[in-house]
SEFI-103213 format. One record per residue: x, y, z of N, C-alpha, C in turn; chain; residue in one letter. Coordinates in nm, 4 decimals. Example, Ala and Ser with C-alpha at 12.3 -4.5 7.8 and 13.67 -1.06 7.14 Angstrom:
BEGIN
<nxx 1.3190 nyy -0.5690 nzz 0.7800 caxx 1.2300 cayy -0.4500 cazz 0.7800 cxx 1.3200 cyy -0.3300 czz 0.7800 chaine A residu A>
<nxx 1.2850 nyy -0.2250 nzz 0.7080 caxx 1.3670 cayy -0.1060 cazz 0.7140 cxx 1.2900 cyy 0.0030 czz 0.7870 chaine A residu S>
***
This chain:
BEGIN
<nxx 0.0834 nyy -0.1163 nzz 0.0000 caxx 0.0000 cayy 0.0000 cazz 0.0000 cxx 0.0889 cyy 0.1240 czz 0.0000 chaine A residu X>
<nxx 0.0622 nyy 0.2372 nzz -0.0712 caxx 0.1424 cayy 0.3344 cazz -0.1176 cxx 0.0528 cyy 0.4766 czz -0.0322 chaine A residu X>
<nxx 0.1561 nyy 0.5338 nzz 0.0630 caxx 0.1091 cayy 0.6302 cazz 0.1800 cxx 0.1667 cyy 0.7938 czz 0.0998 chaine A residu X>
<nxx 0.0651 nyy 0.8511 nzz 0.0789 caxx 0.1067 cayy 0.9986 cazz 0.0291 cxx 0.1467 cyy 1.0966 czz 0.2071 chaine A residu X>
<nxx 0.3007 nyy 1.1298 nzz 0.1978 caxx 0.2959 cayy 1.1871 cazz 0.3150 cxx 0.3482 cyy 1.3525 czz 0.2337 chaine A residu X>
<nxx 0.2250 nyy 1.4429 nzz 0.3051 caxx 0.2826 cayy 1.6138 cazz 0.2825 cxx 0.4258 cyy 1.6748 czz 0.2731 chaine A residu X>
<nxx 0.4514 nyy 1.6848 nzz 0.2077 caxx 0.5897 cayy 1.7320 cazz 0.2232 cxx 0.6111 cyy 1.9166 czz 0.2086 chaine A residu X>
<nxx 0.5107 nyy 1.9629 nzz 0.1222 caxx 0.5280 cayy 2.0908 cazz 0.0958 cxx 0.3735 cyy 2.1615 czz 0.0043 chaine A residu X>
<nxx 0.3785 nyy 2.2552 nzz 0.0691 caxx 0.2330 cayy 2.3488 cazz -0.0477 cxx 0.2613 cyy 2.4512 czz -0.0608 chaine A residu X>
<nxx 0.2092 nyy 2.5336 nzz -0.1553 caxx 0.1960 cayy 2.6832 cazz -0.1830 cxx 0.0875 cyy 2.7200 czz -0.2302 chaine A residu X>
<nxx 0.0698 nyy 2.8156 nzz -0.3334 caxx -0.0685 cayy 2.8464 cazz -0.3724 cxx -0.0584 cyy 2.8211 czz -0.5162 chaine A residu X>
<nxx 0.0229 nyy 2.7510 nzz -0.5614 caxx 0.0600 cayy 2.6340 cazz -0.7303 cxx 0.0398 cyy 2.5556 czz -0.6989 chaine A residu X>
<nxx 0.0253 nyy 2.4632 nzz -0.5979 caxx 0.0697 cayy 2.3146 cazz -0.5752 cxx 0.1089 cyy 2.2530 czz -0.4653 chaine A residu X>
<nxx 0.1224 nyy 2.0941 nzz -0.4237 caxx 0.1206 cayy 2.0789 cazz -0.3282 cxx 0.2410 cyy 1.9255 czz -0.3498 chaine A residu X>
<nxx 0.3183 nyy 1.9078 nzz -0.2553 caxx 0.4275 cayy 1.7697 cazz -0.2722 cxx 0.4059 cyy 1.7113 czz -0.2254 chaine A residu X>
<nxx 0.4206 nyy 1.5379 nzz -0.1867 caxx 0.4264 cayy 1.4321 cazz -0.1261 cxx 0.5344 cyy 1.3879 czz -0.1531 chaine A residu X>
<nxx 0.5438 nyy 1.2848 nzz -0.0451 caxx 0.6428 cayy 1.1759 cazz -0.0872 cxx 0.5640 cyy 1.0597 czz -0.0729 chaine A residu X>
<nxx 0.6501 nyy 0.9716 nzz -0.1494 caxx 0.5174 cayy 0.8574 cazz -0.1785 cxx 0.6095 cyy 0.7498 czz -0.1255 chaine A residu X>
<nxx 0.5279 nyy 0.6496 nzz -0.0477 caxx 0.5594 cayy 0.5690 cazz 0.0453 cxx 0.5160 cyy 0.4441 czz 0.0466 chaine A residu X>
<nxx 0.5950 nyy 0.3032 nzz 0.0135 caxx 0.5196 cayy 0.2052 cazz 0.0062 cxx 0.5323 cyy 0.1403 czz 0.1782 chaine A residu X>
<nxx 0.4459 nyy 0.1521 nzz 0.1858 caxx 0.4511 cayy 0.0734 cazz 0.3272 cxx 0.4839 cyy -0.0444 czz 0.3462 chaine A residu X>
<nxx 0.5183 nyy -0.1147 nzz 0.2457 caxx 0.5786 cayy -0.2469 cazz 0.2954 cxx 0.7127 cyy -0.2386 czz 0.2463 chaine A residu X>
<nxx 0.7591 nyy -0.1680 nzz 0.1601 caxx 0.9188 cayy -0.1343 cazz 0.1291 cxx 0.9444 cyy 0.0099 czz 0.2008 chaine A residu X>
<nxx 1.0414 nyy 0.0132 nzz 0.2684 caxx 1.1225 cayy 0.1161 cazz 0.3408 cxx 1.2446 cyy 0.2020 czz 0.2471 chaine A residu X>
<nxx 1.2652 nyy 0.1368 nzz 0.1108 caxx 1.3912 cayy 0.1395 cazz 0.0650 cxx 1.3789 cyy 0.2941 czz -0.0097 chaine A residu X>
<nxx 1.4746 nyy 0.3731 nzz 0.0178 caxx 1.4800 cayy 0.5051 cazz 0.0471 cxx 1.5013 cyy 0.5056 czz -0.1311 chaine A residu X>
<nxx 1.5770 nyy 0.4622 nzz -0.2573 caxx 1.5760 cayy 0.4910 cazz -0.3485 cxx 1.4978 cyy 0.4612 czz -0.4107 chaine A residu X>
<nxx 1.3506 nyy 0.3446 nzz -0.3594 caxx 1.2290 cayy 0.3950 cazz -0.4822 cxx 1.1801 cyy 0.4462 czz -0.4234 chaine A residu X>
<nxx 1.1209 nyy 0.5822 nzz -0.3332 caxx 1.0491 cayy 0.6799 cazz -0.2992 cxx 1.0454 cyy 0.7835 czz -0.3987 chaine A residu X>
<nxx 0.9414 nyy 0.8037 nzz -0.4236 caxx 0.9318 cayy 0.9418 cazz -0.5517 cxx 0.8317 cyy 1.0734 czz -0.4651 chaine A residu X>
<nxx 0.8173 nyy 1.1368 nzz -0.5812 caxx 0.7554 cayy 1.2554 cazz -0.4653 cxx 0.6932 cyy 1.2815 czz -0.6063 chaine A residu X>
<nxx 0.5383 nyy 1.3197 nzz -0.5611 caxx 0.4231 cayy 1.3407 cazz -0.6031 cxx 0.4383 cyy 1.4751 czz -0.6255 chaine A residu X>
<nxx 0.4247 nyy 1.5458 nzz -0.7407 caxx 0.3426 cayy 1.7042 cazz -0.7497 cxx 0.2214 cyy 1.7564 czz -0.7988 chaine A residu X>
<nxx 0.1220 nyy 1.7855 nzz -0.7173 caxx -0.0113 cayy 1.7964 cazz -0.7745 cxx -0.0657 cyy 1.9699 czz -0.7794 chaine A residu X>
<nxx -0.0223 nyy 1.9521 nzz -0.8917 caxx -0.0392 cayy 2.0723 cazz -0.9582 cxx -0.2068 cyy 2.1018 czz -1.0217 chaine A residu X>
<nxx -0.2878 nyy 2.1741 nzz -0.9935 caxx -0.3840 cayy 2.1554 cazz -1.0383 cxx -0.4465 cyy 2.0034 czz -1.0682 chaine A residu X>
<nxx -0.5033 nyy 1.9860 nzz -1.1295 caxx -0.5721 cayy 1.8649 cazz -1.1668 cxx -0.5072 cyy 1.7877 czz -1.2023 chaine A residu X>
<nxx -0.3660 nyy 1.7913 nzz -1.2263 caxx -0.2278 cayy 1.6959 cazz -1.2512 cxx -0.1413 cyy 1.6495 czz -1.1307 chaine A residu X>
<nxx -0.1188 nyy 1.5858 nzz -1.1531 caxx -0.0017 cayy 1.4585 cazz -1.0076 cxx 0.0954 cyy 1.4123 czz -1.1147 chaine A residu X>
<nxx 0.1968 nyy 1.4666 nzz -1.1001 caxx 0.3626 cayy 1.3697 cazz -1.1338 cxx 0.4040 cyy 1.3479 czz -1.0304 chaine A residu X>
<nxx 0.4356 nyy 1.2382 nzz -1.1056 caxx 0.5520 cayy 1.1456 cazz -1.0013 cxx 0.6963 cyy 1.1783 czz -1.0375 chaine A residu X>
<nxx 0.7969 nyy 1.2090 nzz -0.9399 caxx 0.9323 cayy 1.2237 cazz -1.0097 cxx 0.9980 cyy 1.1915 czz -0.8935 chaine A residu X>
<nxx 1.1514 nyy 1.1757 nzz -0.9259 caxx 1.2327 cayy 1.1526 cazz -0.8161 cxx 1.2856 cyy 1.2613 czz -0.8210 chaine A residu X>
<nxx 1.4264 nyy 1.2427 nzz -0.7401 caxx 1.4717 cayy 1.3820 cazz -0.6680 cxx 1.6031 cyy 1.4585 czz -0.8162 chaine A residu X>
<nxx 1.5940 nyy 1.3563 nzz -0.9575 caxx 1.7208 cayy 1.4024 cazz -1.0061 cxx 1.6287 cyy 1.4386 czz -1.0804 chaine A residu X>
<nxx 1.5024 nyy 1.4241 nzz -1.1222 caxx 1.3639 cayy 1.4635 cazz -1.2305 cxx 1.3568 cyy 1.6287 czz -1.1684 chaine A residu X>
<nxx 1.3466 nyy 1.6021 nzz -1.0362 caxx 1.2628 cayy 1.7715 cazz -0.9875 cxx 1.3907 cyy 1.8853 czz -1.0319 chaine A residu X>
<nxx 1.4828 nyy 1.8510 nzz -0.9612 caxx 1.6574 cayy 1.9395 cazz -0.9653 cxx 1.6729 cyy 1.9548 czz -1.1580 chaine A residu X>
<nxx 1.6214 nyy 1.8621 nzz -1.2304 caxx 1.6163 cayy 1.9034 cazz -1.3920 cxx 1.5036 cyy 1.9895 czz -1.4103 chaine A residu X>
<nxx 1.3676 nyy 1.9606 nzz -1.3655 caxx 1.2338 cayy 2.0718 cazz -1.3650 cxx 1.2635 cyy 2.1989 czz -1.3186 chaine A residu X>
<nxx 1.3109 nyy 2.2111 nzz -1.1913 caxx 1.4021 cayy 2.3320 cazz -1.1723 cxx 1.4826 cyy 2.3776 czz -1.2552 chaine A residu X>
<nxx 1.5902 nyy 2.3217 nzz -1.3137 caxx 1.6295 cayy 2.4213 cazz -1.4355 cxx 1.5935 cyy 2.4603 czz -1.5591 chaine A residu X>
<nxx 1.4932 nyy 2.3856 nzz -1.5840 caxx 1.3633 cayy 2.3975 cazz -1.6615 cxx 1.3365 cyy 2.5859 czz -1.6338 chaine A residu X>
<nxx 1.2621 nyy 2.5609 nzz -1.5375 caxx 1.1805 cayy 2.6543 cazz -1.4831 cxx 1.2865 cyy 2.8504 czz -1.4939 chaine A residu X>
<nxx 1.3905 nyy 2.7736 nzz -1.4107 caxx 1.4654 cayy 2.8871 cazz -1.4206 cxx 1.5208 cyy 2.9324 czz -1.5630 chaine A residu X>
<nxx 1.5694 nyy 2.8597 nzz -1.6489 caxx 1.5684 cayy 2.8695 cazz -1.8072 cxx 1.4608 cyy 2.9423 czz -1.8662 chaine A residu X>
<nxx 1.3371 nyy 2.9071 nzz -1.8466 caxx 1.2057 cayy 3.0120 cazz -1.8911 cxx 1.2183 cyy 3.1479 czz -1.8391 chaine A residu X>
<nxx 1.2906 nyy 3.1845 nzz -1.7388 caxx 1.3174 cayy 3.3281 cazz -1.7105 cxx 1.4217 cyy 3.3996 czz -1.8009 chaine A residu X>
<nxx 1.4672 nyy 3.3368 nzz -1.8746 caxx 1.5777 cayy 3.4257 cazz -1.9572 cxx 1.5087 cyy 3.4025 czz -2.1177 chaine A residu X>
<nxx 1.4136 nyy 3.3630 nzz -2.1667 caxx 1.3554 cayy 3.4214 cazz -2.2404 cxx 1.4242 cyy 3.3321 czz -2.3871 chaine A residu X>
<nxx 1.3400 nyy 3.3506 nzz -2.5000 caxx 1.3814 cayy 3.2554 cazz -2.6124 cxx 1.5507 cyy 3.3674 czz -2.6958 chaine A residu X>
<nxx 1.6216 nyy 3.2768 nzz -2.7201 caxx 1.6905 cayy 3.3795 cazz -2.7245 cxx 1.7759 cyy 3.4182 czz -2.8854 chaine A residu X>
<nxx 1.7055 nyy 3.3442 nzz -2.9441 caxx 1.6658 cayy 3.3283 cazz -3.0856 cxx 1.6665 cyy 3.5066 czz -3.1171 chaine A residu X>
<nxx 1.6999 nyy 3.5085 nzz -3.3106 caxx 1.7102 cayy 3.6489 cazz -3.3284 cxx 1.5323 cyy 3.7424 czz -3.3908 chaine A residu X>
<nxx 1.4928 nyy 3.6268 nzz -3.4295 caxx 1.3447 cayy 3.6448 cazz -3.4537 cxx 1.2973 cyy 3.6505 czz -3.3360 chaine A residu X>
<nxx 1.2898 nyy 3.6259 nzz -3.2265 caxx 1.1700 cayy 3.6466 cazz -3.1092 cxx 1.2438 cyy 3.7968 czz -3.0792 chaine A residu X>
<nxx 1.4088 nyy 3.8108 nzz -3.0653 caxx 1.4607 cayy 3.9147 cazz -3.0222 cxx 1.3829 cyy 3.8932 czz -2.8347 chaine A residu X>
<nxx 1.4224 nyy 3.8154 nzz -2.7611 caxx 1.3993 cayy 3.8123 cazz -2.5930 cxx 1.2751 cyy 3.8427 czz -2.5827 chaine A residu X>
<nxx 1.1536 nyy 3.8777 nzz -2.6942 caxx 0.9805 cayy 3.9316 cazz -2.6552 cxx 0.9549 cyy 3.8208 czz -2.6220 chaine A residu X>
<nxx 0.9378 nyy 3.6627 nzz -2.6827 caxx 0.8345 cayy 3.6114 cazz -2.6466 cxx 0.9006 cyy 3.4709 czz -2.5558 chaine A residu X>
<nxx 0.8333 nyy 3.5210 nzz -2.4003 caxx 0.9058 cayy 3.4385 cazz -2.3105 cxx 0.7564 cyy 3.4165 czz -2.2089 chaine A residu X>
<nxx 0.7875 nyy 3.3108 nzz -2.1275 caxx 0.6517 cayy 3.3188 cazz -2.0366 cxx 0.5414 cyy 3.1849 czz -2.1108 chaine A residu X>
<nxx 0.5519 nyy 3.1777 nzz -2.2076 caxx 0.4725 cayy 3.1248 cazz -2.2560 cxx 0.4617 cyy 2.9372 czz -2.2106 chaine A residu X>
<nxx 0.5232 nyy 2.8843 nzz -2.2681 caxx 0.4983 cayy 2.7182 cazz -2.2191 cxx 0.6613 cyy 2.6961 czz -2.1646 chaine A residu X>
<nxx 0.6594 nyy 2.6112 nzz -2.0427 caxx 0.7722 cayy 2.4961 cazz -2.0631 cxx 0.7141 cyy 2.3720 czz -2.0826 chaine A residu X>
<nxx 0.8255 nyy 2.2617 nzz -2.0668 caxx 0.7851 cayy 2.1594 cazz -2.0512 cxx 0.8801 cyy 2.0892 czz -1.9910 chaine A residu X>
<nxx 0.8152 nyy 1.9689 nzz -1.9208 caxx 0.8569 cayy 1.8947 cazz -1.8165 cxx 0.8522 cyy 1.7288 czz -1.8960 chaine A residu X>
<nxx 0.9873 nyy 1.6988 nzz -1.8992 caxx 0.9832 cayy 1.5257 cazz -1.9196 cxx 0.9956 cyy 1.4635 czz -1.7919 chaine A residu X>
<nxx 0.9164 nyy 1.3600 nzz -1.8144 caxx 0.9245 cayy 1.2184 cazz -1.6854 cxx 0.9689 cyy 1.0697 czz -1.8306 chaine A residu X>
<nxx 0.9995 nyy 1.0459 nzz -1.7875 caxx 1.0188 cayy 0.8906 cazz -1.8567 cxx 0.8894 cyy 0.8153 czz -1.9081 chaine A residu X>
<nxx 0.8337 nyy 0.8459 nzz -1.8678 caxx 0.6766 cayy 0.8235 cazz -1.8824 cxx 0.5613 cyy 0.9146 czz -1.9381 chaine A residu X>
<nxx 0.5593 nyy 1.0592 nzz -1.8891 caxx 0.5278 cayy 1.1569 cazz -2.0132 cxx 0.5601 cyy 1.2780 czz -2.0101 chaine A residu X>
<nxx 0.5339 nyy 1.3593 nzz -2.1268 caxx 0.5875 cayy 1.4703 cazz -2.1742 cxx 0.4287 cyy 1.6117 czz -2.0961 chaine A residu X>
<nxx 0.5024 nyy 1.6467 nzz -2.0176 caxx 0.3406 cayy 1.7615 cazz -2.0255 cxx 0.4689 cyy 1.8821 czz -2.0368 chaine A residu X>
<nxx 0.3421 nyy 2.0133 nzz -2.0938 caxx 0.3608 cayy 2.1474 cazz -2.1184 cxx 0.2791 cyy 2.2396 czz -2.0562 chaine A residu X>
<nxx 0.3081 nyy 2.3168 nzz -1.9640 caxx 0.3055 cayy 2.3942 cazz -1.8898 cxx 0.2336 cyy 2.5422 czz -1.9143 chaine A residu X>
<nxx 0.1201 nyy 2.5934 nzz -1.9250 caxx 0.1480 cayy 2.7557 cazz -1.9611 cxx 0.1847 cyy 2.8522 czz -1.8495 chaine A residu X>
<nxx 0.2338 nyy 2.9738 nzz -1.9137 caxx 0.2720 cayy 3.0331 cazz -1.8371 cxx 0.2122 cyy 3.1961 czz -1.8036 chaine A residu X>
<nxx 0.2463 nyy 3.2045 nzz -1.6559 caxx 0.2277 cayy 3.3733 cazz -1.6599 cxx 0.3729 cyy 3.3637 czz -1.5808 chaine A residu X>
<nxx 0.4274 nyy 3.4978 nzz -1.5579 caxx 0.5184 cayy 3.5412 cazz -1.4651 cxx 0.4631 cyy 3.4731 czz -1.2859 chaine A residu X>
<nxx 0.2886 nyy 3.5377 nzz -1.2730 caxx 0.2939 cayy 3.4170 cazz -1.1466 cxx 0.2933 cyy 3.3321 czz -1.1026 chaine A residu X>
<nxx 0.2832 nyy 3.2111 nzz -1.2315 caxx 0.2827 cayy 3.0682 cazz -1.2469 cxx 0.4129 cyy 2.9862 czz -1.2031 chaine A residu X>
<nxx 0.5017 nyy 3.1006 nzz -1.3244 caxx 0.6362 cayy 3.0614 cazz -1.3017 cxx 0.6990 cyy 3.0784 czz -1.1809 chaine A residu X>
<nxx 0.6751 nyy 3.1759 nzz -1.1033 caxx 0.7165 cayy 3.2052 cazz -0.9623 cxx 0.6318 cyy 3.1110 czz -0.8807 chaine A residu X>
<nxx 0.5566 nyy 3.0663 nzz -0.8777 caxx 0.4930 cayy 3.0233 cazz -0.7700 cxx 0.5528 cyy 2.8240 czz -0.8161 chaine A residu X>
<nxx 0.5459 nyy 2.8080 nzz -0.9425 caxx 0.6794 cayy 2.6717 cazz -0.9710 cxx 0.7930 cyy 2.6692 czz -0.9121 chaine A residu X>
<nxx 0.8524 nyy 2.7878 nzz -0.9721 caxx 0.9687 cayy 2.7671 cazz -0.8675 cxx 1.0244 cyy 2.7622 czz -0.7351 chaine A residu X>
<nxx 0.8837 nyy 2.8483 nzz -0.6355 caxx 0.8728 cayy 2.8525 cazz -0.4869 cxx 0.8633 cyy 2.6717 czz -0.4887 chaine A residu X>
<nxx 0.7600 nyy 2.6568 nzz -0.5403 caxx 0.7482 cayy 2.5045 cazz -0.5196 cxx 0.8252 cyy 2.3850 czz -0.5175 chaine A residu X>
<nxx 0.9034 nyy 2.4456 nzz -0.6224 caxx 1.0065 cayy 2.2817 cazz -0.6553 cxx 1.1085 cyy 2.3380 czz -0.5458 chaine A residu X>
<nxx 1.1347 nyy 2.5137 nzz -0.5060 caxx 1.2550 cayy 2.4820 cazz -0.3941 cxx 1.2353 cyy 2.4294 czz -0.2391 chaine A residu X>
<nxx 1.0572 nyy 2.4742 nzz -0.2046 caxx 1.0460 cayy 2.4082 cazz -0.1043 cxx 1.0925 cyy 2.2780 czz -0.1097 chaine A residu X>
<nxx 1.0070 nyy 2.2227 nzz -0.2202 caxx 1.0238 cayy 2.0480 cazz -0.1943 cxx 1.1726 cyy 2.0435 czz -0.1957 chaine A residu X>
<nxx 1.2429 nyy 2.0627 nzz -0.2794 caxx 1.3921 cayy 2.0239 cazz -0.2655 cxx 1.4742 cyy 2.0714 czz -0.0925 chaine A residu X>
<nxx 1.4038 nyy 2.1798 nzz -0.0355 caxx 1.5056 cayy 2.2099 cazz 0.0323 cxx 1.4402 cyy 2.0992 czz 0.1810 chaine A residu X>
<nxx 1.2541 nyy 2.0728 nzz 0.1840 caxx 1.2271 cayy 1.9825 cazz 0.2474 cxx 1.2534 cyy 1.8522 czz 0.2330 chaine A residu X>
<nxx 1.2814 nyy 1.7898 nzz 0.1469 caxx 1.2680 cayy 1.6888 cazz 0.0743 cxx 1.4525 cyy 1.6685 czz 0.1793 chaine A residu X>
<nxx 1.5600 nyy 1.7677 nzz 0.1193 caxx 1.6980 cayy 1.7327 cazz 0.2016 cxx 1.7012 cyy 1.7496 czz 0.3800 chaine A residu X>
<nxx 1.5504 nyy 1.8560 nzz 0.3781 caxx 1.5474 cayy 1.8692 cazz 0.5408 cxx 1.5215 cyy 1.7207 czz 0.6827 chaine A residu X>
<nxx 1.4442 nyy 1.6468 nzz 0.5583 caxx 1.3941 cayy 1.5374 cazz 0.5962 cxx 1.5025 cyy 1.4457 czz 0.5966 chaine A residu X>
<nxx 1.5364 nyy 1.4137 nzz 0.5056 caxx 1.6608 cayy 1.2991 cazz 0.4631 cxx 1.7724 cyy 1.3426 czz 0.5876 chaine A residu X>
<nxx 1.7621 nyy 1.4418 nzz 0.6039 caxx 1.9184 cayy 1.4640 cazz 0.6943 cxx 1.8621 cyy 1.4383 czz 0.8531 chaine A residu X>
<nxx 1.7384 nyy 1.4562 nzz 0.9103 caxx 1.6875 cayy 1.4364 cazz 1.0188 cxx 1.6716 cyy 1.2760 czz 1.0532 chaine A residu X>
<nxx 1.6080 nyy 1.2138 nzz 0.9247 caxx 1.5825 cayy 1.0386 cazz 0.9358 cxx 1.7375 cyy 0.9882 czz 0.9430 chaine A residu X>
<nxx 1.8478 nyy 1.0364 nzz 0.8712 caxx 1.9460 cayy 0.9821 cazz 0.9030 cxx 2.0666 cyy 0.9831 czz 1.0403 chaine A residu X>
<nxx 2.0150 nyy 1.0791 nzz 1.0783 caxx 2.0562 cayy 1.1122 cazz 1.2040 cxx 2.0008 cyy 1.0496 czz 1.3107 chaine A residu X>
<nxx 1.8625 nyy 0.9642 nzz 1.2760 caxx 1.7509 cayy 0.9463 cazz 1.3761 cxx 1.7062 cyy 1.0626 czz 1.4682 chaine A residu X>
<nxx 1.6551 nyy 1.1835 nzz 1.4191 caxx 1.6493 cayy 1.2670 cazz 1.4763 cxx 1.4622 cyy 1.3022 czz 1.4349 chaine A residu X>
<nxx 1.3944 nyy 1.3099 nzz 1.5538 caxx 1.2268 cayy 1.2892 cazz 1.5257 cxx 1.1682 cyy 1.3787 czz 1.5834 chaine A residu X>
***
């Protein structure tokens, strides 16, 4: 049985980590992002690539025909499994990237407390 535990929210989205309760084993744990009406699953080297995803969409297409105007508009996010595209505003994108750093910086806050045995 697979236990969704909270890991992080904002006002984009919300993280889990996903938990099989009968396996403990710390490298298949993935972490859930439910973004609107969407849930990916990714691990921790998927999110740290979505993150530079994300931050890449801030510097804009950089092509001589767009000339840096047309930015904001879609990213997209690969999983091994599927391709989604993203639209964008400036508060979308900010409120992604609040998101993926919570989870990353909870996601290491956690790992360093369980290994310590510290509760």
């Amino acid at each position: 049985m697979y236990i969704l535990d909270p890991l992080y929210c904002n006002s984009t989205g919300t993280a889990y980590t996903v938990k099989n309760n009968n396996d403990e084993d710390e490298a298949q744990q993935k972490i859930q992002l439910q973004i609107g009406d969407i849930a990916v699953l990714m691990n921790n080297k998927e999110i740290k690539t979505f993150l530079t995803v994300i931050r890449s969409a801030r510097k804009g297409c950089q092509c001589k025909k767009c000339d840096n105007k047309n930015f904001y508009k879609t990213i997209k996010c690969n999983t091994p499994k599927v391709e989604i595209n993203f639209k964008l505003t400036p508060e979308i994108l900010d409120g992604l990237e609040e998101l993926v750093l919570g989870v990353l910086f909870h996601k290491e806050y956690k790992d360093i407390l369980e290994n310590n045995e510290i509760s």
